[in-house]
N, C-alpha and C positions, 0 to 999 in steps of 0.2 A: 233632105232639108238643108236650105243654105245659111250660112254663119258667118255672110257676107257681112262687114264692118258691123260683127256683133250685135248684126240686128238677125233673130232667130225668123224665120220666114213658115208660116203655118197656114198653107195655099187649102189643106186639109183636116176633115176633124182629125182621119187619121196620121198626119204629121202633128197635131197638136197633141194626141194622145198617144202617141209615143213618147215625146218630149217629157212627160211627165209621167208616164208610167201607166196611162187608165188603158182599159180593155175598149177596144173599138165594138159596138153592137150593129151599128146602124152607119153606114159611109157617109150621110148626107145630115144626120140627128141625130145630137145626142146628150146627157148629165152628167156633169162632171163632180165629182166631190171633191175639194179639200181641204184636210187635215192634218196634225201632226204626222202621217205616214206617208203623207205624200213631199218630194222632193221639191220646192219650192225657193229654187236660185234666186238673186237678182238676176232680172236680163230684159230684154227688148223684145218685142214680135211682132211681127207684122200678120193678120189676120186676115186669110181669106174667103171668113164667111162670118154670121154674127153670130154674137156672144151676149149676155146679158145675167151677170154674176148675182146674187143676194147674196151677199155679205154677212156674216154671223160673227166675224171678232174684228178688233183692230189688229193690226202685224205687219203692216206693209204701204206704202206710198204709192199712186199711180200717178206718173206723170202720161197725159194723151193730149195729143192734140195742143193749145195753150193754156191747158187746165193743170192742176196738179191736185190730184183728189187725196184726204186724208184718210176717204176708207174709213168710218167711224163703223159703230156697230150699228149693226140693221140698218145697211143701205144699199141699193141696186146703184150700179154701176153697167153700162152700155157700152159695145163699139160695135161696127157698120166695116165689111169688107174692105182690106186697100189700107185699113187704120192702124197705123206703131201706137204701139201704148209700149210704156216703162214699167216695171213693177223694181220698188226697191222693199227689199227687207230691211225691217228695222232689230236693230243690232240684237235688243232686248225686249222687243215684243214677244210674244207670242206666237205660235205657228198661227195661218190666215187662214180661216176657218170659212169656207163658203160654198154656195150649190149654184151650179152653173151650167144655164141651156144655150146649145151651141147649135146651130142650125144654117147650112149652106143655099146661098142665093138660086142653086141647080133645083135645091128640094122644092123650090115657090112656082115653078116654072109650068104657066096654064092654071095658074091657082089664083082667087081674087084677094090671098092674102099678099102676094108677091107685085099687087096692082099698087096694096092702098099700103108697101114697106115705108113708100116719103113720109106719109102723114104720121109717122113715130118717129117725133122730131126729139127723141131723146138719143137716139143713135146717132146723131150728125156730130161734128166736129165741134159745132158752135155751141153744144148742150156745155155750160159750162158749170154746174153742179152734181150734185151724187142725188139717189131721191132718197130721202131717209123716211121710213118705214116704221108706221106702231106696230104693235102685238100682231092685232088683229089684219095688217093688212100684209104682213109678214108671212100672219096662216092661211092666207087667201095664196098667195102668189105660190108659197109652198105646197098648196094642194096641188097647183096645177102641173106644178113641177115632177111631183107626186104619180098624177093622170099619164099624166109622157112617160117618165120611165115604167108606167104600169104596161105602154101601150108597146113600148120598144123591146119589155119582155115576149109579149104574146107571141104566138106565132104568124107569120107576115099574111093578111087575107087581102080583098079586094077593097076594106075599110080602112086598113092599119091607118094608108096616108092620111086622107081624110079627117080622122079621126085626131093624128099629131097635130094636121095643122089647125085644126078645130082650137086645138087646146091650146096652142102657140098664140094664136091669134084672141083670145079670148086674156089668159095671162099679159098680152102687150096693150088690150083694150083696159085692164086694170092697173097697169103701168101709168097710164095717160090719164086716168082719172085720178090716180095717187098725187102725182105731178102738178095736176090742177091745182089737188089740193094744198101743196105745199106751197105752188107759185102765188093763191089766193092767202095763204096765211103771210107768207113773208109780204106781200104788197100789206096788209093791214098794217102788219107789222112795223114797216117802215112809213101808211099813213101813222100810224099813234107816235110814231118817235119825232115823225115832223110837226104834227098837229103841237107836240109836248112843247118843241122846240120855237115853237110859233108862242106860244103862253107865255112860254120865258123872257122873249123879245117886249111880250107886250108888257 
């Protein structure tokens, strides 16, 4: 692993999970947890494959890209191979509680989920919010999450792949319909505040 100007470099899930301490199951896929037991520095890294976090506490700042995310509770957070994200700890929060599928560009390869990775335009650079998450679409994306590591236990047959990327892909199709919905409430949102604004004028 390089520590080239302090930016940590994680070309692998297994260079990534070394760095923090998780058990490698799978080279190419895998779920990360963390919690108070796991070590969780400030630092930098650059990722060589994607990532796509749900979030369970506040404790930490990301800065990526030109965004700087606050990380609230119950929100997915995204990054796309090639991307430095920052993580800073905050002094007196809490440890940063969160489940996290990591998945390498190699695993997509001949697969029609590896065709349609553009059109989850929450990985890109220019995503410049977090998707914040109710109850219920929290226990959706956690089942899926759920189904992967159920799959990454089994024993490896002629379905395992298939089967992860089923669930990968199915999980990032409920990403994009979350997202909808957020981006559809905040536009209302901001019509009722100009509409309001428009009242006042008159």
């Amino acid at each position: 692993m390089d520590h080239t100007a302090d930016i940590v470099k994680a070309d692998t899930i297994e260079q990534y999970n070394r760095f923090f301490g998780f058990e490698t199951h799978h080279p190419l896929v895998g779920i990360v947890y963390f919690d108070g037991s796991v070590p969780q520095p400030t630092h930098r890294m650059t990722l060589g494959f994607y990532a796509l976090f749900l979030k369970k506490t506040t404790g930490c700042i990301i800065n990526y890209g030109k965004t700087v995310y606050d990380f609230d509770d119950e929100t997915v957070v995204s990054f796309a191979p090639g991307q430095t994200i920052a993580i800073h700890r905050l002094e007196d929060g809490p440890a940063p509680e969160a489940v996290g599928l990591l998945f390498h560009p190699d695993f997509l390869h001949h697969t029609s989920l590896g065709q349609k990775m553009k059109q989850y335009s929450f990985f890109s650079y220019a995503s410049n919010e977090a998707l914040h998450l109710s109850t219920e679409e929290r226990i959706i994306l956690q089942d899926y999450m759920e189904k992967i590591v159920r799959e990454l236990q089994h024993p490896i047959d002629k379905f395992s792949k298939s089967l992860i990327i089923s669930n990968i892909e199915v999980l990032l199709n409920y990403c994009m319909r979350f997202y909808e919905r957020q981006f559809i409430t905040r536009e209302d949102m901001n019509h009722d505040a100009l509409a309001r604004f428009e009242r006042l004028l008159d």
